[in-house]
C-alpha positions as a Markdown table, in Angstrom:
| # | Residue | x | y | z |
|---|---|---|---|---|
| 1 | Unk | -170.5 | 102.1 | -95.4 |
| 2 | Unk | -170.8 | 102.5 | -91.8 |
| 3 | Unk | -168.6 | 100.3 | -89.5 |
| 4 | Unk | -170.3 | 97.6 | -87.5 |
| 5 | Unk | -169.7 | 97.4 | -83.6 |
| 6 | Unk | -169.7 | 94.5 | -81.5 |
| 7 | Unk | -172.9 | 95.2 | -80.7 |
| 8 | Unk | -174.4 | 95.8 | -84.0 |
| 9 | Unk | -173.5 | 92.6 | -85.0 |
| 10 | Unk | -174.9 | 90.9 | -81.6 |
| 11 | Unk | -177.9 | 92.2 | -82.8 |
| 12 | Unk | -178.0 | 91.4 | -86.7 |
| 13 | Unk | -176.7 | 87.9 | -85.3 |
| 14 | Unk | -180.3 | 87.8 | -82.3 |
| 15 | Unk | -182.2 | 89.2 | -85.0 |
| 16 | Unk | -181.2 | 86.1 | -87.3 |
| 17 | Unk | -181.0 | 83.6 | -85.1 |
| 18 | Unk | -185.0 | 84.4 | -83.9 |
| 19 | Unk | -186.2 | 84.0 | -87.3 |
| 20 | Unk | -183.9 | 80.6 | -87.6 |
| 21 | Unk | -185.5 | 79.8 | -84.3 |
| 22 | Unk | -188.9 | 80.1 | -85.4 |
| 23 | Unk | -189.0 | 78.4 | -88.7 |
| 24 | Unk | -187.0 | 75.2 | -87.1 |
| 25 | Unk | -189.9 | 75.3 | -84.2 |
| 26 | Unk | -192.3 | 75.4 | -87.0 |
| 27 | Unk | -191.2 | 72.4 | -89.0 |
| 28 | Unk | -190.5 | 70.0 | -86.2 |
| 29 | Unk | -187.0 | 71.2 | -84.4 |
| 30 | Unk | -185.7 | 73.2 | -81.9 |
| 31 | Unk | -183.1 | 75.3 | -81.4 |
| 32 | Unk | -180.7 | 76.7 | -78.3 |
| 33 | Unk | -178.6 | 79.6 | -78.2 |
| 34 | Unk | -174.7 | 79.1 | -77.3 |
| 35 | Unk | -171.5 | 80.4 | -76.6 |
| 36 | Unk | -168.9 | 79.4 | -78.8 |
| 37 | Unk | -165.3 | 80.1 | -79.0 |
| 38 | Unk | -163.8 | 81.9 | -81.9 |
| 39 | Unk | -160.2 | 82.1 | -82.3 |
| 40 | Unk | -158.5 | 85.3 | -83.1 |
| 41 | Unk | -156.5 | 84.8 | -86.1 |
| 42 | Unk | -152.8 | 84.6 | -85.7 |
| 43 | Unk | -151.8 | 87.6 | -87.6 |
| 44 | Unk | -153.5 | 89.8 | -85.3 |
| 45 | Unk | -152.9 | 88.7 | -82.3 |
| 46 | Unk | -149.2 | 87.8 | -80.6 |
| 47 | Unk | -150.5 | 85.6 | -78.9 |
| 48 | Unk | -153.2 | 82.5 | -79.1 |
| 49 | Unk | -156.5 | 84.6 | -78.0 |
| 50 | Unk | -160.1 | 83.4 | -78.3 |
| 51 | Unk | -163.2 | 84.9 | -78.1 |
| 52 | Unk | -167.0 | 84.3 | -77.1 |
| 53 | Unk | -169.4 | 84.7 | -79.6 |
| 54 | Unk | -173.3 | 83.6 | -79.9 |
| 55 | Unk | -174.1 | 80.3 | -81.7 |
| 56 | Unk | -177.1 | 79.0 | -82.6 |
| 57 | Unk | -177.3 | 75.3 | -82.7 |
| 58 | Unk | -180.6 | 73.7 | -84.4 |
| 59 | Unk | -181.5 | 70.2 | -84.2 |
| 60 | Unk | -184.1 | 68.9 | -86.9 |
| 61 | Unk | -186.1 | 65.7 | -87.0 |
| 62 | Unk | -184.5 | 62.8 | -88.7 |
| 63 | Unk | -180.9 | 62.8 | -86.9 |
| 64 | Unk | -180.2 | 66.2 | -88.3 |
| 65 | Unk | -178.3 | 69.2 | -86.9 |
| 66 | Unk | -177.9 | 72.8 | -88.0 |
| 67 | Unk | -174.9 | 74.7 | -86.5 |
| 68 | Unk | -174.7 | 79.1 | -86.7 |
| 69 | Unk | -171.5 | 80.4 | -85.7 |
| 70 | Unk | -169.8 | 83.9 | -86.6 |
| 71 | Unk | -167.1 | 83.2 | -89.3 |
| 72 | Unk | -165.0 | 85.5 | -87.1 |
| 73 | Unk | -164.7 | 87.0 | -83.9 |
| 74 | Unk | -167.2 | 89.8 | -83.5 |
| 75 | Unk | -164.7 | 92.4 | -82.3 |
| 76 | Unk | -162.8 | 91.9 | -85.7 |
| 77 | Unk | -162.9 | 94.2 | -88.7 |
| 78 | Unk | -166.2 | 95.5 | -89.8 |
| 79 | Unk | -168.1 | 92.6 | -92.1 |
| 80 | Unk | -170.1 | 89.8 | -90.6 |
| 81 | Unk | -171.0 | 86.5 | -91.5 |
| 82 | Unk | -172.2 | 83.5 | -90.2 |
| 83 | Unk | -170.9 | 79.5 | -91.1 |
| 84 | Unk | -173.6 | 77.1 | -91.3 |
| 85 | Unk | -172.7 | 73.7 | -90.3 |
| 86 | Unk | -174.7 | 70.6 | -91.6 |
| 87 | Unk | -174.6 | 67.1 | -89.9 |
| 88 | Unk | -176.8 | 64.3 | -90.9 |
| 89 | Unk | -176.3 | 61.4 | -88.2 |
| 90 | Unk | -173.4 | 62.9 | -87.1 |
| 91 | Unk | -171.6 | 63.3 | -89.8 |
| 92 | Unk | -170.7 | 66.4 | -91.7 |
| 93 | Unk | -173.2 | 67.3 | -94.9 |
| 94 | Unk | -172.4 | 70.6 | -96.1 |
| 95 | Unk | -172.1 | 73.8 | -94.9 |
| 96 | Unk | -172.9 | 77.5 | -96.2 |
| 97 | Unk | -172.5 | 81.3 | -95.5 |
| 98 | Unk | -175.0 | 84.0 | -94.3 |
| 99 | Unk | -173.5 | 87.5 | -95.1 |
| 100 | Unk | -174.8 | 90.9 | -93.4 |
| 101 | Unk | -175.4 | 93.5 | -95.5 |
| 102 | Unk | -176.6 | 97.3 | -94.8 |
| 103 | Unk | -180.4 | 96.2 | -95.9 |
| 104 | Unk | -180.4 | 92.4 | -93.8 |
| 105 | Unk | -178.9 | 89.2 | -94.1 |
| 106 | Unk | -178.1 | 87.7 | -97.6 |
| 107 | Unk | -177.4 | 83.6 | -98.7 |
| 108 | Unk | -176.6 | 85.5 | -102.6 |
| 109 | Unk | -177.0 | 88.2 | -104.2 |
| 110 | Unk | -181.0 | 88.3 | -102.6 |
| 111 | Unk | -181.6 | 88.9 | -99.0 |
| 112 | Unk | -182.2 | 85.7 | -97.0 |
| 113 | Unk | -185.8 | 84.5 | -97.4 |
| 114 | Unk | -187.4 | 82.2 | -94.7 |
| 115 | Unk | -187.7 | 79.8 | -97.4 |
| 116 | Unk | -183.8 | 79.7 | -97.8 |
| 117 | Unk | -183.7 | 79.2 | -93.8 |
| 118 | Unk | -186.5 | 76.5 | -93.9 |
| 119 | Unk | -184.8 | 74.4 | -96.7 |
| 120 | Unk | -181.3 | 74.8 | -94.6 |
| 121 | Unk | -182.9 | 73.1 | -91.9 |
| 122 | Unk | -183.8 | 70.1 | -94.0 |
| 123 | Unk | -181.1 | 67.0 | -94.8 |
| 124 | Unk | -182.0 | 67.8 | -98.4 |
| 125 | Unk | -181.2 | 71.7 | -98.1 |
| 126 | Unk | -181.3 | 74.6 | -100.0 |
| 127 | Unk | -180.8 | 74.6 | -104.2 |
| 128 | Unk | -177.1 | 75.7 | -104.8 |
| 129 | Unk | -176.8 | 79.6 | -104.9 |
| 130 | Unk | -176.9 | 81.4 | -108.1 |
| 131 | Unk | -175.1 | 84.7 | -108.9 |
C-alpha cells in the first residue's frame, strides 16, 4: 500500500468535500470550507502541538448542521479518515466516519455513494452500516 502525503490526503479530503458540497447545495444547504485545529496526540509529540487541517462545515434546512473534520492531523501516519459531526438545533445527533481507501472514500465495506452523503445531510440520516 503506498503511503499517503500531506498532500494526497488534502486532495482525497477537496475531492470529498466537493461532492459533499454539491449534494448539500442540491437539497437545500450550503456548505463552507474551514480551517480547523487538530491536536497532535500526546504520545507523539513532547509537547502540546496542533495542527491546521481543512473542515467542511454544512448547514441543512430545518436547524441542522453537518461538520467534516480529519480524525487526525494530516501530517500523521499514513490512513485517513474524516469525523462527521451531527447537530440538530444545536445539539449533538450522531456522528460517523468516512475512511480513504486506495479505490475512494468508503462509509462500510462499499465505497461512499452520493446517496450515503445525501442521507448524512438529513436530521433523519443514513441506515446504520452493515458489514
Amino acid at each position: 500500500m503506498t503511503l499517503m502525503t500531506v498532500t494526497d490526503k488534502a486532495a482525497a479530503l477537496g475531492k470529498l468535500y466537493n461532492r459533499i458540497m454539491r449534494i448539500a447545495k442540491e437539497i437545500g444547504g450550503t456548505a463552507t470550507h474551514q480551517v480547523c485545529a487538530l491536536t497532535v496526540p500526546t504520545q507523539m509529540a513532547a509537547a502540546h502541538q496542533s495542527e491546521s487541517a481543512p473542515a467542511l462545515i454544512a448547514e441543512m434546512p430545518d436547524d441542522f448542521q453537518v461538520e467534516f473534520v480529519p480524525s487526525f492531523p494530516l501530517s500523521i501516519g499514513s490512513a485517513l479518515s474524516v469525523r462527521i459531526n451531527r447537530l440538530h438545533a444545536g445539539y449533538p445527533k450522531n456522528e460517523w466516519a468516512f475512511n480513504y481507501s486506495p479505490d475512494g472514500w468508503r462509509r462500510t465495506h462499499a465505497l461512499l455513494s452520493d446517496e450515503e452523503i445525501h442521507a448524512c445531510l438529513t436530521p433523519e440520516g443514513p441506515r446504520p452500516a452493515r458489514y
